[in-house]
Every structure is written in structure tokens, then in C-alpha cells.
C-alpha positions as CSV (number, residue, x, y, z in Angstrom):
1,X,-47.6,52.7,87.3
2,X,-50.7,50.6,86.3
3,X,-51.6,48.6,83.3
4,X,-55.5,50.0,82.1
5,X,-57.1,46.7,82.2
6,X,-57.1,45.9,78.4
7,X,-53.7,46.0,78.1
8,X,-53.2,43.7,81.3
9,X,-54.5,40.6,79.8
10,X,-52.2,41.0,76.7
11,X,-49.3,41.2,78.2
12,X,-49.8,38.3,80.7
13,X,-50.3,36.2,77.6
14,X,-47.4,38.0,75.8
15,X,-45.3,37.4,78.7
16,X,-46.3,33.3,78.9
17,X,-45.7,32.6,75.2
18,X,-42.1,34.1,75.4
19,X,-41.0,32.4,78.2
20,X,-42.2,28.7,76.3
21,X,-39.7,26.9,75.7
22,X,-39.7,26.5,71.5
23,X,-40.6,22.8,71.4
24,X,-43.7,23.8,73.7
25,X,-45.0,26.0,70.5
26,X,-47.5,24.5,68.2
27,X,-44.7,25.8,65.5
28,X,-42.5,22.7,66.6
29,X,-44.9,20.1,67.3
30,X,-45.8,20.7,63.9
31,X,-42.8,20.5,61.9
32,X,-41.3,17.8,64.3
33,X,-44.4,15.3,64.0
34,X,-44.2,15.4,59.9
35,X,-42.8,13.2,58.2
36,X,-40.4,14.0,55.9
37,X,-41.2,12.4,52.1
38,X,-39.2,9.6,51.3
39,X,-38.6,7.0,48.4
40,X,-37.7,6.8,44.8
41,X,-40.5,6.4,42.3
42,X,-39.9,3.3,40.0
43,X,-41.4,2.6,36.7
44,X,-40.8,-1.8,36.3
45,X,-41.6,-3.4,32.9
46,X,-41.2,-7.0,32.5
47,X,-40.7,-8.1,28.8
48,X,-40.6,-12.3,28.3
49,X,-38.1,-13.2,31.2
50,X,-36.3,-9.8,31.6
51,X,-37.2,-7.4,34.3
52,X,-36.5,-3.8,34.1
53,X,-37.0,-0.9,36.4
54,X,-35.8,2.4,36.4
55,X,-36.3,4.6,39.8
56,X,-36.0,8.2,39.9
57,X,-35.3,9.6,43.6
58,X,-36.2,13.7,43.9
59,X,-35.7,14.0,47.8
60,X,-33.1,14.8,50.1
61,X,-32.0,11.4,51.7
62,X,-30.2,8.3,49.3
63,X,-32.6,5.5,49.0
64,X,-31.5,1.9,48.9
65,X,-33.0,-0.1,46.2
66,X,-33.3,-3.5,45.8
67,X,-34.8,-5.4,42.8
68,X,-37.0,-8.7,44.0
69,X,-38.1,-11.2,41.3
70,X,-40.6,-14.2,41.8
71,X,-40.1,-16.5,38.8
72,X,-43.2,-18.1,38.0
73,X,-41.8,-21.9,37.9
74,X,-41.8,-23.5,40.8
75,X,-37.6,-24.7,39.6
76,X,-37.0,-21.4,38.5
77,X,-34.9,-19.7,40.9
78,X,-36.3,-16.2,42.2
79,X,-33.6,-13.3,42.7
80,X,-33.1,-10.2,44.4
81,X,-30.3,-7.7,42.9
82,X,-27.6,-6.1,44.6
83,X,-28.4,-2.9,46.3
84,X,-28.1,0.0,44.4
85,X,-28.1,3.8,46.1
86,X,-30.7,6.3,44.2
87,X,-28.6,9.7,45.2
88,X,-30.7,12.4,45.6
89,X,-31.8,14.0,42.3
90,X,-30.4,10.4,40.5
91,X,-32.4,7.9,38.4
92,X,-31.1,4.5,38.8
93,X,-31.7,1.3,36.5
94,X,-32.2,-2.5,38.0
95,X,-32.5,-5.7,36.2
96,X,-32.9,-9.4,36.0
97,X,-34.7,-12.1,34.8
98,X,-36.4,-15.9,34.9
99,X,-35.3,-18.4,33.1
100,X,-38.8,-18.8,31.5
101,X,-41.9,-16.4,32.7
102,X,-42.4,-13.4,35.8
103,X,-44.3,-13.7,38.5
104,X,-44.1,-10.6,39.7
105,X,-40.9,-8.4,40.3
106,X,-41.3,-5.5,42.9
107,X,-38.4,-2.9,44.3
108,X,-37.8,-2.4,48.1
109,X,-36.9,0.9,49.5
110,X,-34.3,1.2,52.7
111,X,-33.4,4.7,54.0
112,X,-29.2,5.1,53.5
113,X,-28.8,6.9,57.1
């Protein structure tokens, strides 16, 4: 029996795409190569001395958060907080403070694997 030639070149190329193996297909370089969001978003107000941040995390994996405070004295000590998991789904409040005035105060993110 013989293919008509139309239907030759078809199935050659039917034939080759089958016998890929799936990380081959441009499906799976696709979704392999992404990456996948990550990271709480934090809202940080800073009121006199006092630092407050609340971070809500709406993706799969926990996020480790850590508070960081630069005091604005050169005595004043600067702080970091404890670590403090942001489950997914989860809104999580940090603190601290200066003894007098901020200098800045930012949140660090680490991936809980």
C-alpha cells in the first residue's frame, strides 16, 4: 500500500513529534523556564520611632520575612526581627523601633523550601 503524497509528509511529521521525548516539546520548555511568582506583598508605615509592616502572601510556597531597621542615630542601634513565616493565603504583622527617629526599615523575603 502507498501513501498519496500529501498524506506522506503529515505522517512523517506526525510520526517525529510522537516519538519526542516530552521535555523536547516547546509545551515543557515553556512551563519549565517560568518562574513561578513568589513573595508576600508588604505595606510598612513608620510612625515617630515605631515601625510597622503588615505582609500579605497569596501564593503557594511560605515566605520568610524578616523586618530590617536602620535607625537614623549613628548610637542608635539598628535591628532586624525574628523571622516570621507568611503561610500561603496568610497576612503577617512585623514591628520594631528606634530609640529616636527611622532611617529606613525594609522587609527581606527567603523561600521556606
Amino acid at each position: 500500500m502507498r501513501l498519496s503524497r500529501s498524506l506522506a509528509p503529515l505522517t512523517m511529521a506526525a510520526a517525529l513529534v510522537l516519538s519526542l521525548p516530552y521535555d523536547a516539546t516547546p509545551h515543557a520548555r515553556a512551563s519549565a523556564g517560568a518562574p513561578q511568582p513568589f513573595g508576600a506583598a508588604c505595606r510598612t508605615a513608620v510612625t515617630g520611632s515605631h515601625v510597622v509592616a503588615y505582609c500579605h502572601n497569596p501564593y503557594v510556597d511560605t515566605d520568610r520575612l524578616r523586618l530590617h531597621i536602620a535607625c537614623a542615630r549613628w548610637w542608635d542601634i539598628d535591628t532586624d526581627s525574628a523571622p516570621v513565616d507568611a503561610e500561603p493565603a496568610r497576612t503577617v504583622r512585623l514591628t520594631g523601633r528606634c530609640w529616636k527617629e527611622v532611617g529606613s526599615a525594609w522587609i527581606s523575603h527567603q523561600k521556606v523550601r
